[in-house]
Structures are given as C-alpha cells and as structure tokens.
N, C-alpha and C positions, 0 to 999 in steps of 0.2 A: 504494500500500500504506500503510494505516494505522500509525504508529508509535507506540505507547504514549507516554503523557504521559512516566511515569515515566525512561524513557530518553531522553527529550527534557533533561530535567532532569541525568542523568547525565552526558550524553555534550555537552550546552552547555557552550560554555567564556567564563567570567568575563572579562571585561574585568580585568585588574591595577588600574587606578585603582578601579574599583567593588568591588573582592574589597579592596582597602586601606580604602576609606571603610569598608567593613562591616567589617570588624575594629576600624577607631577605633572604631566608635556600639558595637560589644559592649562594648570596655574603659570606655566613658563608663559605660553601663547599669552593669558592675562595680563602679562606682565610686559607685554610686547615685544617676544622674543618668536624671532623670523619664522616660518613655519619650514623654511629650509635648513636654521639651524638645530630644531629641535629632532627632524628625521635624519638630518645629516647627508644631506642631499637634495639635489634640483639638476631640473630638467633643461638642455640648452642644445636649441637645434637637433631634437629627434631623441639626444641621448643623455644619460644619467650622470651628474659631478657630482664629485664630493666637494662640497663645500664646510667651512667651519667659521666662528665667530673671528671678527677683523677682516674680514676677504669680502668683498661685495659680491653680491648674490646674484646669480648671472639673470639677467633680463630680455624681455623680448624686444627691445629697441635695438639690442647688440647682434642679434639673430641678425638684423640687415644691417650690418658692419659687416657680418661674415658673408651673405648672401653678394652683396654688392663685389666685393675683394673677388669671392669668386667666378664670377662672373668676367673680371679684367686679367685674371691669370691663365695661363694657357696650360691645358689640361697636361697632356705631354712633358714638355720640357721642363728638365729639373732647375729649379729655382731657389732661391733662398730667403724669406723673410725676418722680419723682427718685432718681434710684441715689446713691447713698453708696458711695464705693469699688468703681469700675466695675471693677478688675481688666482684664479682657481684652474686657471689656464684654459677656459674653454673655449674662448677663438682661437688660440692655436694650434691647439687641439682638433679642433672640429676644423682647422683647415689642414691641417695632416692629415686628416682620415677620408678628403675629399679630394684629395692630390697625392697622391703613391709618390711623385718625383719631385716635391717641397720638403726642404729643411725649414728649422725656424729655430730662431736663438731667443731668446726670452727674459725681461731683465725686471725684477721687483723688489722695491726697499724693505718691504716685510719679508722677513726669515720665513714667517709662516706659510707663508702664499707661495713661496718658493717651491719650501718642502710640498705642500698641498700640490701646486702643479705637476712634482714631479713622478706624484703616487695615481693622480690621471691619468697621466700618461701611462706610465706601467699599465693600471688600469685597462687604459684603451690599446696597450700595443703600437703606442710612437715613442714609447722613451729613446729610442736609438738613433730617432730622425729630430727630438728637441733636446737643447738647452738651454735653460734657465738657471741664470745667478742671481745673485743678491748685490745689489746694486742700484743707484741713482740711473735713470735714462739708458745711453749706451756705455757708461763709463765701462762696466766689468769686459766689454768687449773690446775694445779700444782697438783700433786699426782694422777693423771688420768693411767688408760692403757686402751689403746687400742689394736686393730686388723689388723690395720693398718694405714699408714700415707700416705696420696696422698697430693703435690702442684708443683703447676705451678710456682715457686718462681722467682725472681729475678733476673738475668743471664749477662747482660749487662755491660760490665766494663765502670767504668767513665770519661775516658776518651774518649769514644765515644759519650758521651752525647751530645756533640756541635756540631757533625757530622750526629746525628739524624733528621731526618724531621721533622718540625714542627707540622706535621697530629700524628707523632709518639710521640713527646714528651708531647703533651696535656694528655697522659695517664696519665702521671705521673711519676716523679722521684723516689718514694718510688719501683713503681710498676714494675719498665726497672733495676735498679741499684742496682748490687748485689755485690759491695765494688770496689774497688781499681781493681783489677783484673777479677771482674765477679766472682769472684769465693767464696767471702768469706762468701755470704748467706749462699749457698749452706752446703760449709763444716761445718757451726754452726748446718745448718739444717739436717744434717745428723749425727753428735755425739748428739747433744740434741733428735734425734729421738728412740733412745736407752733407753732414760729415759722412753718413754710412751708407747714403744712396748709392747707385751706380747709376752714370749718366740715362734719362730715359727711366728710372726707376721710378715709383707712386708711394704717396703718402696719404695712408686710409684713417681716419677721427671720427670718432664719436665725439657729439659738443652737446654742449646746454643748448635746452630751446630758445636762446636769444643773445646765439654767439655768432651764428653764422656769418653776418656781413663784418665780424670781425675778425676772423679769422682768417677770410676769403680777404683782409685787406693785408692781415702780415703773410698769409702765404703767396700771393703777388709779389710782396714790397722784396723776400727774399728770394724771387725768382722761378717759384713754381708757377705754372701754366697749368690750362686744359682744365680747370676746375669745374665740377661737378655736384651739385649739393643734392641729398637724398633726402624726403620726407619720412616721417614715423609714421606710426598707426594712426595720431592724432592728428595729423596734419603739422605737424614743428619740423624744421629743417633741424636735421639730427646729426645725418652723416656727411661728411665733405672728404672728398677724395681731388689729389690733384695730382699733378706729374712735373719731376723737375728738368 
C-alpha cells in the first residue's frame, strides 16, 4: 500500500542531534549569517563552491563576467589569464572548466580565499592549470604576461560601510571596499593591468552600478580601446571589458 509522501514526513521522526543542528543554522540565519555560509556552499554558473566567512559569496551579476570573457576567448588556442582577487575562485575556475587550453594565475590579499580557491580547484580538477598567491594585485607574479585580466574587484566606497547589512558585511571589508570613493581599487587595477597584458590583450570588471562612465574615462585616459559595457539583470551597466 502506497503511503502518501506527506505522512511520511509527519509521522518520520528526527534524529535529536539533526533536529539541534537545525535549530542552531535557523538562529545563525536570524542573526544574518549568509545562507551560503551556514551550508558551506553556493552555487556559481551550473556548479557547486565552497565558500567560507570573509570570501564574498559568489553572485549572479558575476555569472556575466564569466559569460561575457567567454565569449571573447577562443575556444582552441591555449591562453593564459589573470584573476585579481580570486575570492573563492569561481570565475577562474568556471573558466578553466570551459577552456581545456587556459591557464590562469590568481592573486588574493586574504590567506583564506587563497587557501579556499585552491581546495576548488582540487575540487573541480584544475589545480594543475591554476595558481593562486597571496598577494596585493599582480605583485606575487611580477614579470608575468598574460592574455588577459578578469576581476570582480572591490567597488564599494567607505563610507557606506556602516550603512551595509550585516548578512553583507560578514563578506568582508577587504572584499566590499574599494578606497575612499569606490573607486581607487579599480583605477590601480586598471594602470597596473598594463604591466601584464600582452599587446592586443582584454581587460574584463565587474563595477558598481554607477561607475561605469568612470571607468570607461580612466581606461581610455590609459590607453585601452574597443570598450564595451554589459548590463545586469537589472538593467545597471555592471560589466566593462576593453582591449589594450
């Protein structure tokens, strides 16, 4: 005889230890802690990261960073890029696993985000095609070029920090705060991107919903051309790609 799901569910009876965990992760969730960090995990372009508290929690605006990158890389020919601030590592990640013949070097101030990328990888089966250090920008690579430069960098002025949610600010300050005006990561990370291009090379951003025409006026002012700016879900100019 068929038993309805429904009463299957009723009449199952909870473990005590399992019915205690799930009451802690509700009080955590109250407390506004991430629902990614409480399972230790999220979802980024099809597949599963491990993610942990301090790493920003990978989002669907980033999906078309990666979408976009892909799209201007040539499937074939092996390549080499560079992530800025790999976080959890899942756009470089998730662009290794869509390019067999891409390398990609990776570079993050937090230790943790490091480590964390390099246990995805493992994970996913690119450790052998990425590296990631610890380090400011491209300092740890120093005399590198590459084919390109993709990150999600830092956008947030500091003065919004106390204005942030606290579900938001558990990412991390390193990982929200991109100087004084939002804007000063950015423009380091666009002249220092010059050092590791190779001529003809692309420089792929994520930005704040109301950076774009300034970004698009320092990556001009230092030489990049061909600029392209991509909308979000919502309608905000998010991504900008350009070629030097």
């Amino acid at each position: 005889m068929e038993v309805p799901k429904i009463q299957l569910l009723l009449e199952s009876e909870v473990p005590q230890k399992v019915e205690k965990k799930f009451r802690e992760l509700i009080k955590e969730r109250e407390r506004g802690i991430p629902t990614a960090y409480l399972i230790g995990e999220w979802e980024f372009f099809g597949r599963v990261f491990k993610v942990s508290k301090g790493v920003l929690v990978p989002r669907p605006e980033t999906e078309i960073l990666v979408e976009k990158v892909l799209e201007l890389i040539p499937k074939r020919e092996k390549l080499k890029g560079f992530e800025v601030g790999t976080g959890s590592g899942c756009i470089s990640i998730s662009l290794l696993l869509e390019r067999q013949n891409l390398r990609m070097l990776g570079t993050d101030i937090n230790p943790e985000a490091v480590q964390l990328t390099h246990e995805n990888a493992v994970a996913h089966g690119v450790k052998n095609r990425l590296k990631v250090r610890c380090g400011s920008l491209f300092e740890p690579f120093r005399g590198t070029k590459v084919d390109f430069v993709v990150s999600n960098p830092p956008y947030i002025p500091e003065g919004m920090w106390e204005s942030l949610s606290p579900e938001v600010r558990i990412e991390g300050r390193h990982s929200l705060i991109g100087g004084r005006e939002g804007f000063e990561f950015i423009e380091m990370l666009v002249e220092d991107s010059l050092k590791v291009l190779k001529r003809g090379g692309l420089i792929a951003l994520e930005i704040g919903h109301d950076q774009s025409q300034k970004v698009k006026e320092t990556m001009e002012t230092k030489g990049f051309k061909k600029l392209k700016v991509f909308r979000d879900y919502s309608g905000y100019e998010r991504v900008i790609i350009a070629w030097n």
